[in-house]
Every structure is written in C-alpha cells, then in structure tokens.
N, C-alpha and C positions, 0 to 999 in steps of 0.2 A: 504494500500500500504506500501511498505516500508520504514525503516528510513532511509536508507540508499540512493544514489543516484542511480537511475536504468533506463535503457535505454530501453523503452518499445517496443514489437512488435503492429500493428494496431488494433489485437483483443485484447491486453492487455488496451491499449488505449481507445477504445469504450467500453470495462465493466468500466473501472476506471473512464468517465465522465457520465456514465449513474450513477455512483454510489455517486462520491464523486462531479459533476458539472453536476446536472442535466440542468442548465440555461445557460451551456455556449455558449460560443458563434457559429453560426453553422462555420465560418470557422479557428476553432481551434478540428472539429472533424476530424477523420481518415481520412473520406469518402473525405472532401475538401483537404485532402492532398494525394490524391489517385487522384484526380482530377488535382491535380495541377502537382504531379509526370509523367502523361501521358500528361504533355506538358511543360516540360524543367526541373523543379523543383525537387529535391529530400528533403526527409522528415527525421526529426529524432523528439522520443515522447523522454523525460526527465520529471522524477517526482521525485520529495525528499516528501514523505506525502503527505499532498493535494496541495504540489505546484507544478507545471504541467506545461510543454509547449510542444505546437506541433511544431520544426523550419525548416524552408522551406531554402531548401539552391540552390542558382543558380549561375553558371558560369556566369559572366558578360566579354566582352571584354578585351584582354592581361591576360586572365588569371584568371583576380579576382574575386573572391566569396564573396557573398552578402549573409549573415546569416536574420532570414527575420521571425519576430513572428507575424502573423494575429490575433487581435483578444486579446493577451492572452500580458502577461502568465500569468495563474489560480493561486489563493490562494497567501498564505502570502510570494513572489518569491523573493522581495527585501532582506529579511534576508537570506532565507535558499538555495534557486534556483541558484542565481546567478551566484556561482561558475563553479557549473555543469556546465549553459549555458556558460560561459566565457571557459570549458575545451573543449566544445563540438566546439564551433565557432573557436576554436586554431587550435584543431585537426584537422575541416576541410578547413584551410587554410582561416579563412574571414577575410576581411580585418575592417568588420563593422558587428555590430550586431541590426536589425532595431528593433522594436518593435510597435504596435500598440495596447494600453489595451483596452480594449472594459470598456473605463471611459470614463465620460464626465470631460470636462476639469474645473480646479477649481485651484488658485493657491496654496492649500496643497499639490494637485496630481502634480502638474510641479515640484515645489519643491523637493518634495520625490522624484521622478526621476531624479531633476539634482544632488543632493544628492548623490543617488547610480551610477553617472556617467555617465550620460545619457545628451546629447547634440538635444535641437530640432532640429529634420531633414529639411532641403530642399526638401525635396523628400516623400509626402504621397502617397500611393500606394489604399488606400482605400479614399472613402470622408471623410473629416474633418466634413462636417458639415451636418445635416438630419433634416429631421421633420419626428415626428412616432405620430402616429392617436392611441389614446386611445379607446383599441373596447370592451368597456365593459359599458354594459347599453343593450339598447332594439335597434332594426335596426332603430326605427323611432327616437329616442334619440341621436344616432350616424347622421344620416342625421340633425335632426339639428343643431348638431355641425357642421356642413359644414356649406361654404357660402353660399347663397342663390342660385348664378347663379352655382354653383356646384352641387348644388341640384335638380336644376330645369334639367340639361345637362345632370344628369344620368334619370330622369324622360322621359324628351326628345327622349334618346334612347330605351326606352323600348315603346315608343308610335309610334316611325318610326322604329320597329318591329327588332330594334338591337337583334341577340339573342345570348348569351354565351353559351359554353362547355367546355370542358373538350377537349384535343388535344391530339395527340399523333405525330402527324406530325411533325418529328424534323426539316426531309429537307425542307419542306416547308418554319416555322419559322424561321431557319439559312438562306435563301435566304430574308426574310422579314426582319431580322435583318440586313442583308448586303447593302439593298437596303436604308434603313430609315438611316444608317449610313454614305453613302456616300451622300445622301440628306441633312442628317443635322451634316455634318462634324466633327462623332466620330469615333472611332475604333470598331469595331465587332472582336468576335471571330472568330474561322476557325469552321466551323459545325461540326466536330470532340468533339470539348468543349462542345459545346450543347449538344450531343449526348449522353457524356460522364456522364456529370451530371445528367441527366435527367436519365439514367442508375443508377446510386449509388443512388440518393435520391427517387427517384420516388416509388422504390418498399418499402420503408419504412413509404411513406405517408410524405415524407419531401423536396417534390417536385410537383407541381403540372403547368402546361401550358393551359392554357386558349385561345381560339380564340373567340372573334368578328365576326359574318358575319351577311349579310343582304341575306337573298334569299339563301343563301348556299357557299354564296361570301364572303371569308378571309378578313377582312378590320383592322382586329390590333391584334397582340397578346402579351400576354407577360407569363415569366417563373417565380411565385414566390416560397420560402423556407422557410421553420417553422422549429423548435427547438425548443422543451420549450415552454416558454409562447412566445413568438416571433415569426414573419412571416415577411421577409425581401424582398420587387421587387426588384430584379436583373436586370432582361433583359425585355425590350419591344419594340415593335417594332410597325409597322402601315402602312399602305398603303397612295398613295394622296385620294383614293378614296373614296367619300360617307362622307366626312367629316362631312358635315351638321347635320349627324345625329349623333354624337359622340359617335360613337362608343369605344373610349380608356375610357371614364367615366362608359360607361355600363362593361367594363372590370375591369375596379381597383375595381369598388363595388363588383364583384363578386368575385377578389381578398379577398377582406377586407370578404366577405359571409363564403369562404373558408376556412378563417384563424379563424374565430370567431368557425365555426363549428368544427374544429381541436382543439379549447381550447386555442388557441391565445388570449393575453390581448392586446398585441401591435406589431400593422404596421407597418414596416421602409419604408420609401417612400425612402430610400436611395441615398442621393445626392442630393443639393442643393448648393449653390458657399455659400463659404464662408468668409461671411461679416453680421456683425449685422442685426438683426431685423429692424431698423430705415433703413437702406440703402438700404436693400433691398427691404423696402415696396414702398420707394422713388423713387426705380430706374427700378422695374421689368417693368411695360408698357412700356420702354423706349428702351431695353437692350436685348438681344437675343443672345448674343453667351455664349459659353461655356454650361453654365450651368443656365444660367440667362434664358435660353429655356424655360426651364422643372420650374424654379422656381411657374411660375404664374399657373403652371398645379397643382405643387402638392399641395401649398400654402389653393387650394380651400377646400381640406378633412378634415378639422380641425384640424390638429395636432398642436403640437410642437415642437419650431426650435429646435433644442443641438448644440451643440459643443461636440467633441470628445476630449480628449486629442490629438490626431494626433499622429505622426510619431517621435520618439526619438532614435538616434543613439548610441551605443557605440563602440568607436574606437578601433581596433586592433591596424592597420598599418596607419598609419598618412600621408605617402605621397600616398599611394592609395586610401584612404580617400579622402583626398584631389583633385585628378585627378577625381573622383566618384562624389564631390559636383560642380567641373567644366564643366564637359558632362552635369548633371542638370539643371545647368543654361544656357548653351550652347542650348540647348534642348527646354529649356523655352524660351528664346530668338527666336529662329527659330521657334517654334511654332506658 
C-alpha cells in the first residue's frame, strides 16, 4: 500500500486486509461497512502502510456526527494513522472520534491510548466483555472442556431427536428474533439487517444460520461469522417451545462443528456483563437481567472470560461532547 495517506474504495479495502490483515477483525471488513451503510451509517477506508481503518460515521440528533472505528484500527495507527483519522473526523464535521481495538484490555494498552489522547468512553457500542471456546483439539476433547451439565444438555438433545441445519429462512429467523426479544427485553434488528448480512457474508462462506427443530418444528436459531481463525455468534434466537429438550445447546455445538470445519481456532460467544470472574460466578444463579441471562448459558462451553479494551473517545468539539456523554447517561438512567 502506500506511504502516503490514501482514502480507499471497498475493493481497494478487501485486497488490502486479505493481504496485509488477514486476522482482522470481521467488523473492520468492507462487507460490515456495507452493512452498516444500508442502515444509517456511512463508511470511509484510511490507510498510511499497514495502518488501516475502516470509520463508520452517523448523524446523531441536532446535527452531530459520531466518527465510530469497530474493531480496529489495524497496525502500528498511534504513530502514523492518526493524523489522517483526526483530518478525516474534521472534515466530516465529528464532534468525537470512538474507537474500539479488537485488544484485550491490559494497563500498557489504556495507557498508550490515553497517551495518544484518547479518553475512556461512557458509551461501548460492542460488549466489553466475552468468553471465546478454544476449538482446537478433537470434538470429544473440546466436550470435555465443557461443564458436565453442558455436556450432558447437548447429548440430551440429540437423544430427544433435536436435529440441526443449515437455514436459509431469513423471514422466519427475523420474526424469531423479534419474538425472543420482546420476551426477554433486548433490541432486535429490523429483518432488512438480517437479510442484508446474510446477503454479503453468506456467499463467501462467512456466514452461516443454523435452525433447531424437533419433527420439522423451528425451536431456536441463530446467525454465526468467521474470519480468519475466528467465528463470532451474533444473533440467536429460540422459541418457548420444546425447551426440555434443548435444543439452543444442540445449536451452538453445531455452531462450534461449523466453525472448526471452516478452520476456526476460536468461538466468541460474544457478550457476557461485565464484571470479574469472582462476581460473576457468585452472582449468575441469582441475576437475570441484562446480560447476566445468557451468562450461565455461555459460561457452560468452556471458554474464556476477556476483557476488551472497550470504547475510547477522542474529542473534536467539547461542548457537543459533552451534551453526547449526557443523553448517555440520561439513557442509562431511563433504561
């Protein structure tokens, strides 16, 4: 690429991280900004050598614009990138530049970042915190890494005749994801997103949708994503029905089957509340909202917890800044 600073088109973009990021992260490729542009967001690619970012820019309320890096930015960004990104976020009027590196958190990497000016955010847009299943070893290796009763729940299901596919039904899954949403009081997308995505990744083998059924009967599904060594659940959903026979456990193994056979090393079970290890183990039988839900779900697969670096700001405009960290907590409050 060049030494100079260059502002890429989307096929300039997908040769440059298949060539110089073959591991990065999937939503710092084209396709997830192609994704995100068909539903509010616009996209600009910025590379100086191998430092790279893909920035998602949106109109927020009165006007202001939210500059917004998933994932990224690639390579050595704090010395060389920076500028560019600070010309580019000017140019299009942000009042704030978010960032999310695809690090786990450590206080070298906080440091470096508050360093280069960079302010921890109020506002993560991705989870801070994950557990991801190491899938490397043999299927029966990987199973005893799980807990026991996790183990026993995907066995379970294949004995009360759970059986998994492959899906192609968006409308379906986008009504099952609406339903499991309002049941257990998260946001769904509009099935337009679903649709959308499963569209760009799916013909590349970097998308795949799974259903559950008993008898020919839907009872869970979910949407996961590979990239690299990596395969990330996104979207799941599930019916009340048929529970007994758990069907979401005969789905994630076949998840985790999928991902292994793609060349995946590691799961992201993606999402989990973020609070230590000790507290969490302390307080999940107890706790149910948010995201303390799903903790006791994914907990079982054997992985491990991370911490992300999270969400780091750098300021443009200081009093829209400002009005921007207030609606947040305003937000959170009402929440």
């Amino acid at each position: 690429m060049s030494d100079h600073p260059t502002r890429a088109s989307p096929d300039d973009w997908r040769q440059f991280l298949d060539q110089d990021h073959p591991q990065a992260h999937l939503l710092q490729t084209a396709s997830w900004g192609e994704l995100k542009a068909s539903h509010g967001w616009r996209r600009k690619f910025v590379h100086l050598g191998r430092a790279a970012a893909m920035v998602l820019l949106r109109r927020l309320p009165l006007g202001s614009v939210l500059a917004y890096v998933p994932k990224g930015p690639l390579g050595p960004w704090q010395s060389d990138l920076l500028p560019e990104l600070d010309a580019v976020c000017r140019a299009e009027g942000a009042f704030a530049l978010k960032i999310e590196p695809d690090q786990d958190w450590s206080p070298e990497t906080a440091s470096a970042l508050a360093t280069a000016g960079f302010r921890p955010s109020p506002h993560s847009i991705q989870p801070v915190r994950t557990i991801t299943v190491n899938l490397e070893g043999s299927e029966e290796e990987l199973l005893l890494r799980m807990h026991q009763k996790t183990r026993y729940n995907i066995r379970l299901a294949e004995r009360k005749e759970v059986a998994v596919r492959s899906w192609d039904d968006i409308a379906a899954f986008s009504r099952m994801m609406e339903r499991t949403a309002d049941r257990q009081g998260f946001g769904a997308h509009m099935p337009s997103y679903y649709q959308e995505a499963f569209r760009l990744f799916a013909p590349d083998h970097q998308c795949q949708l799974l259903v559950a059924e008993h008898q020919g009967e839907p009872l869970a599904a979910l949407m996961l994503f590979a990239r690299g060594d990596r395969a990330w659940y996104f979207y799941g959903a599930s019916t009340p029905k048929e529970r007994a026979r758990m069907p979401t456990y005969a789905l994630q193994w076949a998840a985790i089957r999928w991902a292994r056979q793609r060349g995946c090393t590691t799961y992201d079970l993606w999402g989990v509340p973020d609070a230590d290890e000790d507290q969490l183990e302390a307080q999940f039988t107890d706790r149910s909202d948010g995201l303390w839900g799903v903790y006791r779900f994914k907990r079982g697969f054997g992985g491990e917890l991370r911490r992300h670096v999270g969400a780091w700001d750098r300021v443009y405009q200081p009093v829209r800044y400002l009005a921007y960290r207030l609606a947040v907590r305003w937000m959170a409050v009402a929440g």
